[in-house]
C-alpha positions as CSV (number, residue, x, y, z in Angstrom):
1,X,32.4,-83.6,-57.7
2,X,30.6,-81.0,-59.8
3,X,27.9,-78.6,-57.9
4,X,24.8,-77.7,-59.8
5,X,24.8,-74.1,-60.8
6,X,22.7,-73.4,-58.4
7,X,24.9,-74.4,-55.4
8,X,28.1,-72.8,-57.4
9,X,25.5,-69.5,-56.9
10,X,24.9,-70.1,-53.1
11,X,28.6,-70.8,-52.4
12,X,30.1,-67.9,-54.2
13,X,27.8,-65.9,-51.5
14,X,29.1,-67.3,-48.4
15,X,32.2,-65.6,-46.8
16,X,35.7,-67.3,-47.9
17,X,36.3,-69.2,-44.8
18,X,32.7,-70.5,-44.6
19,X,32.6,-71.4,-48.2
20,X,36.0,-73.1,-47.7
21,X,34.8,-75.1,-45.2
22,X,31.9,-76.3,-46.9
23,X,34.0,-77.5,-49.6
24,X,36.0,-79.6,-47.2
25,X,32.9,-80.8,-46.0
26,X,31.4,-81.9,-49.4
27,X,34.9,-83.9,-50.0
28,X,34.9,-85.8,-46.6
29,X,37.7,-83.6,-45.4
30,X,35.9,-82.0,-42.5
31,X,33.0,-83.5,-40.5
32,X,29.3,-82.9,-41.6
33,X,27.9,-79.8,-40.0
34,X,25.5,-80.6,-36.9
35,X,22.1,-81.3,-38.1
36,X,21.2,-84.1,-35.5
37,X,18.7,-82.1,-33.5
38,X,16.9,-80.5,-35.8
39,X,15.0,-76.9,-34.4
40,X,11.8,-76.9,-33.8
41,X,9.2,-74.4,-32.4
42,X,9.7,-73.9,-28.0
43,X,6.5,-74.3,-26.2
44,X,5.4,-70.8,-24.9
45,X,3.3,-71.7,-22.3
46,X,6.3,-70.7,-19.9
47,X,9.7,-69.0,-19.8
48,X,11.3,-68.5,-22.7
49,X,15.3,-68.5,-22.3
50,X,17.8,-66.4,-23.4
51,X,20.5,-67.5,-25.9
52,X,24.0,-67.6,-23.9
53,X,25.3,-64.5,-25.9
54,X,21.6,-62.7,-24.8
55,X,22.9,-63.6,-21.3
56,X,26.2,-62.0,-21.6
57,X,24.4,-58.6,-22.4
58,X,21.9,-59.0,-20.1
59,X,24.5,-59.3,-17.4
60,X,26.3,-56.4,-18.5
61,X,23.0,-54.4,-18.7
62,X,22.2,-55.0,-15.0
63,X,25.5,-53.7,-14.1
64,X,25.5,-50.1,-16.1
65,X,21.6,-50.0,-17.5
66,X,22.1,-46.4,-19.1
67,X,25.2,-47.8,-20.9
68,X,25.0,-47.3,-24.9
69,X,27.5,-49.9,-25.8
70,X,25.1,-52.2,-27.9
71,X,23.2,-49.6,-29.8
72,X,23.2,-50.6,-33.3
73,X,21.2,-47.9,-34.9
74,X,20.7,-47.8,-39.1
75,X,20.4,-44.5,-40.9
76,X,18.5,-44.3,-44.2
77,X,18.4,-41.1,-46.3
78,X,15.6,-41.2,-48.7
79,X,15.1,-39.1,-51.3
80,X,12.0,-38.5,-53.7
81,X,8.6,-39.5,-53.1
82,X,7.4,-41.0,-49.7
83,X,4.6,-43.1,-48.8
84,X,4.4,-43.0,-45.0
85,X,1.3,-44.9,-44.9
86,X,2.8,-47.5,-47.0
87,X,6.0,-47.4,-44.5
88,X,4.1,-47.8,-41.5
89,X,2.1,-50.5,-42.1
90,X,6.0,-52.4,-43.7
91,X,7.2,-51.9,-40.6
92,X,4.0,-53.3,-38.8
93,X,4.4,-56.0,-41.0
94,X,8.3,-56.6,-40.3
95,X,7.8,-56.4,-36.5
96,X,4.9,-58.9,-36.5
97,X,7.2,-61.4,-38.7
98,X,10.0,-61.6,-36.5
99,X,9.4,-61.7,-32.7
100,X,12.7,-60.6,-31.9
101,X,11.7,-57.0,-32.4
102,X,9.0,-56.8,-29.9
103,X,10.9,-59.1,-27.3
104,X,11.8,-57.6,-24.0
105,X,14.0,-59.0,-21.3
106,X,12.3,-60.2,-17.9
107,X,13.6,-62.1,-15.1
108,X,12.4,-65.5,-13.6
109,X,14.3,-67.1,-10.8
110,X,17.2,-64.9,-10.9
111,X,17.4,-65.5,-14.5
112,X,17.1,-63.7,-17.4
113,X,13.9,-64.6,-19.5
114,X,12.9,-63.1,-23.2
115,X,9.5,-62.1,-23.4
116,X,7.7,-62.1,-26.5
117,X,4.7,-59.4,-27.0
118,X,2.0,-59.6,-29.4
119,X,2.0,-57.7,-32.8
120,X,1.0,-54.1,-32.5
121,X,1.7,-50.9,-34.2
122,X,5.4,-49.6,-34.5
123,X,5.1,-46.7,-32.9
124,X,7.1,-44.3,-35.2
125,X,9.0,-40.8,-34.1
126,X,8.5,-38.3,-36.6
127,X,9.9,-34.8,-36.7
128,X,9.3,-31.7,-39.7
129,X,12.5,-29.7,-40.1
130,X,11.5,-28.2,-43.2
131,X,10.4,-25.0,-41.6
132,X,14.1,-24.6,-40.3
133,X,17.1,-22.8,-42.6
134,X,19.6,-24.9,-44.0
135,X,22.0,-24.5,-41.5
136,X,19.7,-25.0,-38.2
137,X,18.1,-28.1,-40.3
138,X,21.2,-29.6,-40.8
139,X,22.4,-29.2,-37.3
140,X,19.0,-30.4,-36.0
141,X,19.6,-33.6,-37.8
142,X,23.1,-34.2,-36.3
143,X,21.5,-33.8,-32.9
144,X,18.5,-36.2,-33.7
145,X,21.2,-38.6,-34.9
146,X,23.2,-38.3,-31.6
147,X,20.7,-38.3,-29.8
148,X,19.6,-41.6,-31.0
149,X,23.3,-43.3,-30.8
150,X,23.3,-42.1,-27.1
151,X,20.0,-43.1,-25.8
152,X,19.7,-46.0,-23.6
153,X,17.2,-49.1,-23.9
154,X,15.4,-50.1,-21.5
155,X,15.8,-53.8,-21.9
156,X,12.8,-54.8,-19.1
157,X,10.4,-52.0,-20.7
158,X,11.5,-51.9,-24.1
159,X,10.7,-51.5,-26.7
160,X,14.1,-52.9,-27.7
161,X,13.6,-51.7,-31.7
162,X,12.6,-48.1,-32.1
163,X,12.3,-46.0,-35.3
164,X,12.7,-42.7,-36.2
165,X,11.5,-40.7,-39.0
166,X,12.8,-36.9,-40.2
167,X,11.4,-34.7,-43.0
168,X,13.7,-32.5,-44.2
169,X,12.2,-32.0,-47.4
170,X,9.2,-32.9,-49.6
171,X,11.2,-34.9,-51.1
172,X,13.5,-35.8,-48.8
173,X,13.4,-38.1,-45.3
174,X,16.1,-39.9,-42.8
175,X,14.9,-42.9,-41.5
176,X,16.6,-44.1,-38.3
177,X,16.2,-47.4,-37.2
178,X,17.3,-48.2,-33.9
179,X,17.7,-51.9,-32.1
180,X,19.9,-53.0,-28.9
181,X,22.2,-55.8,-30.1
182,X,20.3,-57.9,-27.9
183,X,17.7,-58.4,-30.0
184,X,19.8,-58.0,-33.5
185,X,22.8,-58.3,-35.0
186,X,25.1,-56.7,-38.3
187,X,23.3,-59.4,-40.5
188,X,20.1,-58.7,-38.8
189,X,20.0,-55.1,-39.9
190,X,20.4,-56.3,-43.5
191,X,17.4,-58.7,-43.0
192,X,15.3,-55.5,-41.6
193,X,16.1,-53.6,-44.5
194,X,15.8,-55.9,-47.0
195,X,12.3,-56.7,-45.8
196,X,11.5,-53.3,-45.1
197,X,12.1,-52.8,-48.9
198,X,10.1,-55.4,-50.2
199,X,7.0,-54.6,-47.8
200,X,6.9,-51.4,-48.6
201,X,7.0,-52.1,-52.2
202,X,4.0,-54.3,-51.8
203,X,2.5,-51.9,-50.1
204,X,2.7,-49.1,-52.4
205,X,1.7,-51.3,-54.8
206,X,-1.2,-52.7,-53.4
207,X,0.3,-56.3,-53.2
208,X,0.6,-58.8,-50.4
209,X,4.0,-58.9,-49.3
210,X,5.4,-62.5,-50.6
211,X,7.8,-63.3,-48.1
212,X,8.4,-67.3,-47.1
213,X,7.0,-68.2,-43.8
214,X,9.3,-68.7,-41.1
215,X,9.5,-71.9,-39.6
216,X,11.1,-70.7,-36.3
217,X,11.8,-67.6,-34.4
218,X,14.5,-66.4,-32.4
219,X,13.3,-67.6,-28.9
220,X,13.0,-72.0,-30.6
221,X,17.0,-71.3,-31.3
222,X,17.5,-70.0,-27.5
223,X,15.9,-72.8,-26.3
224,X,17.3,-75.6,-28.4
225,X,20.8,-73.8,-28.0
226,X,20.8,-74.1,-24.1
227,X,19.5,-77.2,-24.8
228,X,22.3,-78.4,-27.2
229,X,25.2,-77.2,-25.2
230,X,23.9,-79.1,-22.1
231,X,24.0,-82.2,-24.2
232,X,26.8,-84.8,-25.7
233,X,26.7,-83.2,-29.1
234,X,29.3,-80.4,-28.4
235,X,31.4,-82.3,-26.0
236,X,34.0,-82.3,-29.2
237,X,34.2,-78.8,-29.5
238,X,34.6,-78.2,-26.2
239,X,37.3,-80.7,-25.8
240,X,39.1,-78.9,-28.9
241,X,38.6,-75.7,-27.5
242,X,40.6,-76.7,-24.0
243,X,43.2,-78.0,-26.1
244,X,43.3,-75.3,-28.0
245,X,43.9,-72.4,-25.5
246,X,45.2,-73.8,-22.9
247,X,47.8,-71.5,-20.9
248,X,46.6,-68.8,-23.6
249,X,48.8,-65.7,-22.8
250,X,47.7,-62.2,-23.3
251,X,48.7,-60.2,-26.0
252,X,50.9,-56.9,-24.6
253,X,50.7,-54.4,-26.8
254,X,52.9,-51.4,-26.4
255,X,50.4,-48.4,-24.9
256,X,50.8,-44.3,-24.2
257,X,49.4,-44.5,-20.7
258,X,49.8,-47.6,-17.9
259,X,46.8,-49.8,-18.1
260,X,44.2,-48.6,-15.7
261,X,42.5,-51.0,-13.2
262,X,39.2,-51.1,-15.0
263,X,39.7,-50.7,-19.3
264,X,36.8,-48.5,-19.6
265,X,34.9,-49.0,-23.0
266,X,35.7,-45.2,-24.6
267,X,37.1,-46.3,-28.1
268,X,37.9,-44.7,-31.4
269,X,38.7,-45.4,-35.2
270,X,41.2,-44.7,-37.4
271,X,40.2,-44.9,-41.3
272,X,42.9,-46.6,-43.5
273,X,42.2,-47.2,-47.6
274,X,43.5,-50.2,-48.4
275,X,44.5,-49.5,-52.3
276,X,42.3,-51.9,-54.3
277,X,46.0,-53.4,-56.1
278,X,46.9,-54.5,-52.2
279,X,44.2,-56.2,-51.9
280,X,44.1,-57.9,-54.6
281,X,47.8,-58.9,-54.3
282,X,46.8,-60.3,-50.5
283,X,44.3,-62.5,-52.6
284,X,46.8,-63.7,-55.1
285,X,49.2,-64.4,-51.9
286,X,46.7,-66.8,-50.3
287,X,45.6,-68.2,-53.6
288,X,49.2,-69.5,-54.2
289,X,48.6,-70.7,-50.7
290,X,45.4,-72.4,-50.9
291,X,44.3,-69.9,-48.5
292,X,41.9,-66.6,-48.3
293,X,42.0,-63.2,-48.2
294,X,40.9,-63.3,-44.4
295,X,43.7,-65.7,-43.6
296,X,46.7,-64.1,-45.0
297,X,44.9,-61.0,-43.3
298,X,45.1,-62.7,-39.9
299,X,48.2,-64.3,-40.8
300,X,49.7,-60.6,-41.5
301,X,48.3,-59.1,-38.7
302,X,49.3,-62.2,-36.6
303,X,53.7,-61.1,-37.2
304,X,52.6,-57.8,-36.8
305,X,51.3,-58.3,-32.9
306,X,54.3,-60.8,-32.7
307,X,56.6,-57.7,-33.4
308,X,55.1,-55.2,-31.1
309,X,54.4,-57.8,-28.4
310,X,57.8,-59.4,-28.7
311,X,55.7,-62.6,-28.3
312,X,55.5,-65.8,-30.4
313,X,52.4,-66.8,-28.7
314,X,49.6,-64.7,-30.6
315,X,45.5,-65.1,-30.6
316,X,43.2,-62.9,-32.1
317,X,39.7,-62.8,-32.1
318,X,37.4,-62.4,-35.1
319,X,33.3,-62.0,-35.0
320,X,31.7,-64.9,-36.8
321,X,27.8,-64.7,-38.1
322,X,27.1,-67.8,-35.7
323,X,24.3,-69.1,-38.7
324,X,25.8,-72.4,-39.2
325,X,22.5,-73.6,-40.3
326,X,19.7,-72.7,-43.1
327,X,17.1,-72.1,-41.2
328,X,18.6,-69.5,-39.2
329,X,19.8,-67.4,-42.0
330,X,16.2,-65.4,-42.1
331,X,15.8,-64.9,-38.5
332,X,16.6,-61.6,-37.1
333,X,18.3,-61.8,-34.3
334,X,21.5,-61.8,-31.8
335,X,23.5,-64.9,-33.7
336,X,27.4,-63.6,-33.7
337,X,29.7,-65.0,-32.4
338,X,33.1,-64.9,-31.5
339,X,36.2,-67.2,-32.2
340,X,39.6,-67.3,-30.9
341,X,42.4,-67.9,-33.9
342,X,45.7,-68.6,-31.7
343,X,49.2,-69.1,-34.2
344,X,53.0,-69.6,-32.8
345,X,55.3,-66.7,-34.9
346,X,58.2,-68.6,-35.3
347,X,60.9,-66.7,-37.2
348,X,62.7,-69.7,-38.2
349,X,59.9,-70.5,-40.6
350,X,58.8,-69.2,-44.1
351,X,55.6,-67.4,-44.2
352,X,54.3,-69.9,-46.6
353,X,54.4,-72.6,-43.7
354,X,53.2,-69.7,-41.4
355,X,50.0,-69.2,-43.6
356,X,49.3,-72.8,-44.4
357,X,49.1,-73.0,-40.3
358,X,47.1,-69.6,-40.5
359,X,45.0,-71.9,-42.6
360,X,44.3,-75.0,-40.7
361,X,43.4,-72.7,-37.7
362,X,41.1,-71.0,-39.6
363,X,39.2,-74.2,-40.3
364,X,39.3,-75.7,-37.4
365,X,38.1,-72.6,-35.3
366,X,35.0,-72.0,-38.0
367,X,34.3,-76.5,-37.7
368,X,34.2,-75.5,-34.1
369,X,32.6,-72.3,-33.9
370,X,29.2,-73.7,-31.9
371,X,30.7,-72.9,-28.5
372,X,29.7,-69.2,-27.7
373,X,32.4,-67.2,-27.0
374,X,30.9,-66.4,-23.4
375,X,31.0,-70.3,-22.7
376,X,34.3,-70.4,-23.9
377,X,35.2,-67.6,-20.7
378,X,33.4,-70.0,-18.4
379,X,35.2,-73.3,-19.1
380,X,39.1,-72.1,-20.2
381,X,38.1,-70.0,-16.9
382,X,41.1,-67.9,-18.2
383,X,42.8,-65.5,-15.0
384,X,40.0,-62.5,-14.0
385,X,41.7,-59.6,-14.9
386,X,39.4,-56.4,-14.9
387,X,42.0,-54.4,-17.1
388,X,42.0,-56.3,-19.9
389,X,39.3,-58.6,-22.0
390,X,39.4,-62.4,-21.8
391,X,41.1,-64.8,-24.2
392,X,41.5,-62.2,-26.1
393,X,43.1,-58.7,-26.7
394,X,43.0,-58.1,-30.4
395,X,40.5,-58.4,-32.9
396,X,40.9,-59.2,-36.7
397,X,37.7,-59.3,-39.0
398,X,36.9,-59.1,-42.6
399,X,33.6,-58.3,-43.3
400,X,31.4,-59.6,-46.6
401,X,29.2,-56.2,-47.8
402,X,26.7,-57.6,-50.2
403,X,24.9,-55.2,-52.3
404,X,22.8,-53.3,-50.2
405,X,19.4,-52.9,-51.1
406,X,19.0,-50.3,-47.9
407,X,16.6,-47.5,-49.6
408,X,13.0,-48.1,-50.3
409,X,11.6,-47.9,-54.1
410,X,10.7,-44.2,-55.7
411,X,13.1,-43.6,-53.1
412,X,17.3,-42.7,-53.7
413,X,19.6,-43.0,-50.7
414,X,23.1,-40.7,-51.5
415,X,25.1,-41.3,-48.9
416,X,25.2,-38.2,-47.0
417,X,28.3,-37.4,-43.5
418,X,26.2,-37.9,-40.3
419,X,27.9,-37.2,-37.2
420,X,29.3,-40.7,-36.3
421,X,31.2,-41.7,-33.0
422,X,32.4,-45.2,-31.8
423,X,31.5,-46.2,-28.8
424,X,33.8,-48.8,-27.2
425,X,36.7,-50.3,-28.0
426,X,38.4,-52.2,-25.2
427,X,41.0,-54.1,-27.6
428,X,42.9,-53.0,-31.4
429,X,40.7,-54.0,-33.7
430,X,41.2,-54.0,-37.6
431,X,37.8,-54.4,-39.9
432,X,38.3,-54.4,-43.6
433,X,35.9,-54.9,-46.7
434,X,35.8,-56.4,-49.5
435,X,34.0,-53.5,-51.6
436,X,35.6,-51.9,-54.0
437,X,38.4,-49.6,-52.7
438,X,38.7,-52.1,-49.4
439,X,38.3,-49.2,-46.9
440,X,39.3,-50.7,-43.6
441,X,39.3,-49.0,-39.5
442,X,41.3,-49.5,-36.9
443,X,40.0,-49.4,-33.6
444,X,41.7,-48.7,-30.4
445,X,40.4,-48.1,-26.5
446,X,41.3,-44.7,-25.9
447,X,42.1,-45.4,-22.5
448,X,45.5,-46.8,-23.6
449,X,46.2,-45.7,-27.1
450,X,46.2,-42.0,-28.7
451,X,45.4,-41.7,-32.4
452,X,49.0,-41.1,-33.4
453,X,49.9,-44.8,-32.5
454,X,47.0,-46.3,-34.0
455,X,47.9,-44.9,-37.3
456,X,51.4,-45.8,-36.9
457,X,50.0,-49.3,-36.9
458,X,47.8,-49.2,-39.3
459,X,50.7,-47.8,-41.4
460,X,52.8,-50.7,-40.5
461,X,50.5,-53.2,-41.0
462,X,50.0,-51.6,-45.2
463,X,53.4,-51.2,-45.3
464,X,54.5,-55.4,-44.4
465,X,51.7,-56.2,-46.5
466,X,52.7,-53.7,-49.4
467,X,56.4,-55.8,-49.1
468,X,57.3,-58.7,-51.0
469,X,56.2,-62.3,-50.1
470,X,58.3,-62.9,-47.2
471,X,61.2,-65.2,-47.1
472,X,61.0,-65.7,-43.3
473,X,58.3,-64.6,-40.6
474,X,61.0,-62.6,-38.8
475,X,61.6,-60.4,-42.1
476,X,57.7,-59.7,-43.0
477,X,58.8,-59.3,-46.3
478,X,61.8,-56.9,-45.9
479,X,58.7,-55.0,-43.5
480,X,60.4,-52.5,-41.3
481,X,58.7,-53.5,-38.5
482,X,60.9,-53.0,-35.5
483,X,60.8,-55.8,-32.7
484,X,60.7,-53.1,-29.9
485,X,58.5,-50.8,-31.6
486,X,59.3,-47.7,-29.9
487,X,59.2,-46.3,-33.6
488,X,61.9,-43.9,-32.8
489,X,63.2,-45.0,-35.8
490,X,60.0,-45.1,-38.1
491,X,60.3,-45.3,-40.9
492,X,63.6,-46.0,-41.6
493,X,65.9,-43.2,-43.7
494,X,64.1,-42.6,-47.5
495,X,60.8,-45.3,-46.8
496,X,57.5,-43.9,-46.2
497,X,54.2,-46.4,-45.0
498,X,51.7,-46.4,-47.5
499,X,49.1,-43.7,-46.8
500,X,46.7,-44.2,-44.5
501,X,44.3,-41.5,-45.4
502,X,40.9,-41.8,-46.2
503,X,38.0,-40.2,-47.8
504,X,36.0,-37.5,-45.8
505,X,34.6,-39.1,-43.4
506,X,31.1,-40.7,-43.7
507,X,29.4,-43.5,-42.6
508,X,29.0,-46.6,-44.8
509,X,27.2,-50.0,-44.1
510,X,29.2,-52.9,-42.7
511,X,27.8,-55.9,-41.4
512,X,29.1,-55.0,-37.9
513,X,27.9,-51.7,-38.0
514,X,31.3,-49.9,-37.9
515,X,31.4,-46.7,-39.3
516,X,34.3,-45.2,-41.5
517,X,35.1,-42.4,-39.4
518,X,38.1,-39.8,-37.8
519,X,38.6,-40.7,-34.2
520,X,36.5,-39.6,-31.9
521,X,35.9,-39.8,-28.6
522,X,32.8,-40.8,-27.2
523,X,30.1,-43.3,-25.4
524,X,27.5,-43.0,-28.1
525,X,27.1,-45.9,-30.9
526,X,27.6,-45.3,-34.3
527,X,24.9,-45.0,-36.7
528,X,24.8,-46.6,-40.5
529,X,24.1,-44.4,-43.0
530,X,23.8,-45.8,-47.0
């Protein structure tokens, strides 16, 4: 079947494994997506719920309210002329669109409830440096910008979206726009910023803003999602979902310290640069394959766990966008999701057969990705164990960076260091790109690992995908990867891991808001900065 140009254009957008799925869907090789209860607008003449991943933070709020896990704040530096009249009244215009910005979180019958205020004026935080020297200016703005990452919300007295604006120069501003992940996600904070942009265009311009109406808001898909997943239509993906992890083991990763009692939520990152010819080879691979670039990443990372672990039984996580249907895409709001990819490492087989598997997985997990991960927890009811996270240990994720439109016109943005600090990571993680140079992070809870193993990893995991196409699973492509990583004996006699090293460090935009950054340790989120 041919696709008009237009939806050639739409697919070519979508991330790999959505757009693969898509095009199983359109030739009857995967069921239709679920479109039988359409959403439509709640009534708000009484509680409004909370989506089930809302619930999840707001259960984790009422047990440490001054933590600073969720802060997702987004740094803009602006340079040239500014029109702060024009920005004030975008961002009044931005905040009355979508009520997720000016919701706060109530309680009604022991439940959590989202409470929608009216439109109002943002109110914004300005501050003049331009009367300090260089030096005190500059270390004025790392503070502001720390200050912000570490700053509670309040999630009962909001507000739960707060901005932040900084005049360095006449010609120069840092705009700092702050949200709990409550109310927003990664693809959220390009929405904001992309309608930010074109407000404030109109607005200097003396336009109306022409931005499409929205026919829902973020409290009609809570409500039709508690809805939903109280009904028959998921019962399929929750059967798959049983079947799918039952007996799940953890993943044991070798650590530096014994695993304390409670995994606090102190993290760090680890920058690797993932040479542009790698990645581009990892394509190739899964092309021969008929897979993508995130599933031979998965599939790689996959016998990499299976080496350190010693286990053949491997699951990873990986964060989907949870917008499985058009007329979500706009909406700002808390939408991700996720999904558990599980794979047996035989070392009997070839990696080709490995991947295909990978590949299958990958499908099926995205067909069923409906079932938030937090009701996932509640039915596998997997063992309680305080010291570790459930269903999952390990994280893998490959994350889509459009071309950001994040600074406003007769404005530049240069990206510019900001101080940047991660603020929990209870389980390895490994993020990649797919910009240009592929820069990737590894992230690690520092109450197990210390940076010298994490980059030992992350060396690893370059240097098995830097080897030839293996000929068996157990051989990762002639990868030195020991089976009892102790790497006493890394790397072997006259071979070196490809380097790891990465540009000074700096903050770029990710759609999960991870920044590129040295590891640090620390309890404050990480700002944005483009």
């Amino acid at each position: 079947m041919e696709l008009p140009s237009v939806a050639k254009d739409r697919l070519s957008q979508l991330p790999d494994h959505v757009r693969e799925l898509v095009l199983r869907q359109l030739a009857g090789a995967a069921g239709p997506a679920p479109q039988d209860r359409p959403i439509t607008p709640a009534p708000r003449d009484g509680a409004l719920p909370l989506s089930v991943g809302q619930q999840g933070l707001w259960f984790l709020a009422e047990l440490n309210p001054d933590s600073v896990e969720y802060n997702a704040p987004k740094v803009l530096r602006l340079t040239g002329d500014l029109h702060p009249r024009a920005l004030r009244a975008a961002l009044d215009d931005v905040v009355a669109r979508h009520e997720a910005l000016r919701t706060t979180i109530g309680e009604a019958d022991g439940h959590g409830v989202q409470v929608v205020h009216p439109p109002a004026p943002v109110p914004v935080e300005y501050t003049d440096l331009t009367d300090l020297p260089e030096p005190e200016r500059a270390a004025a703005l790392d503070r502001r910008l720390e200050h912000e990452g570490s700053t509670p919300f309040d999630l009962r007295r909001g507000p739960l979206f707060r901005v932040a604006l900084l005049r360095l120069a006449a010609d120069e501003h840092v705009l700092v726009l702050g949200l709990h992940h409550i109310v927003g996600d990664g693809w959220s904070i390009g929405i904001l910023t992309e309608e930010l942009n074109a407000r404030y265009t109109a607005h200097t311009r003396g336009q109306a803003p022409a931005l499409p109406r929205l026919p829902i808001q973020y409290a009609d898909f809570a409500a039709w999602q508690q809805q939903r997943l109280a009904g028959p239509e998921v019962a399929g993906q929750i059967d798959y979902w049983r079947g799918q992890l039952a007996a799940l083991p953890p993943v044991e990763l070798p650590a530096d310290r014994p695993r304390p009692p409670v995994l606090g939520s102190t993290g760090a990152l680890h920058p690797i640069t993932v040479p542009r010819p790698l990645a581009q080879r990892l394509t190739d691979l899964g092309t021969r394959g008929g897979a993508t670039l995130f599933m031979t990443l998965v599939a790689a990372s996959q016998l990499l766990f299976a080496r350190y672990s010693g286990q053949q039984d491997i699951a990873v996580g990986s964060v989907t966008a949870g917008r499985g249907r058009a007329e979500l895409e706009p909406l700002i709001g808390y939408f991700s999701n996720t999904v558990v990819l599980r794979s047996q490492v035989r070392e009997e087989r070839t990696f080709t057969d490995f991947l295909t598997d990978v590949r299958s997985t990958v499908l099926d997990a995205f067909a069923n990705d409906e079932i938030p991960f937090q009701r996932l927890v509640d039915i596998i009811r997997p063992e309680r164990d305080p010291s570790r996270p459930p269903l999952v240990q390990v994280m893998v994720n490959l994350q889509h960076l459009p071309p950001a439109h994040s600074h406003l016109p007769a404005c530049g943005s240069p990206r510019s260091p900001h101080p940047c600090t991660w603020p929990s990571s209870t389980s390895p993680s490994t993020s990649s790109s797919t910009t240009a140079h592929s820069p990737a992070t590894s992230s690690y809870s520092t109450d197990l690992f210390d940076p010298p193993r994490s980059e030992r990893m992350s060396g690893h995991l370059l240097t098995c995908s830097t080897a030839s196409p293996p000929t068996r699973t157990n051989r990762c492509g002639h990868c030195p990867c020991s089976p009892n990583p102790n790497y006493g004996n890394w790397p072997p006699t006259g071979t070196a891991p490809p380097s790891t090293s990465a540009p000074p460090a700096a903050c770029t935009n990710s759609s999960t808001t991870r920044p590129r950054a040295p590891p640090t340790r620390s309890r404050s989120a990480a700002p944005t900065s483009d």
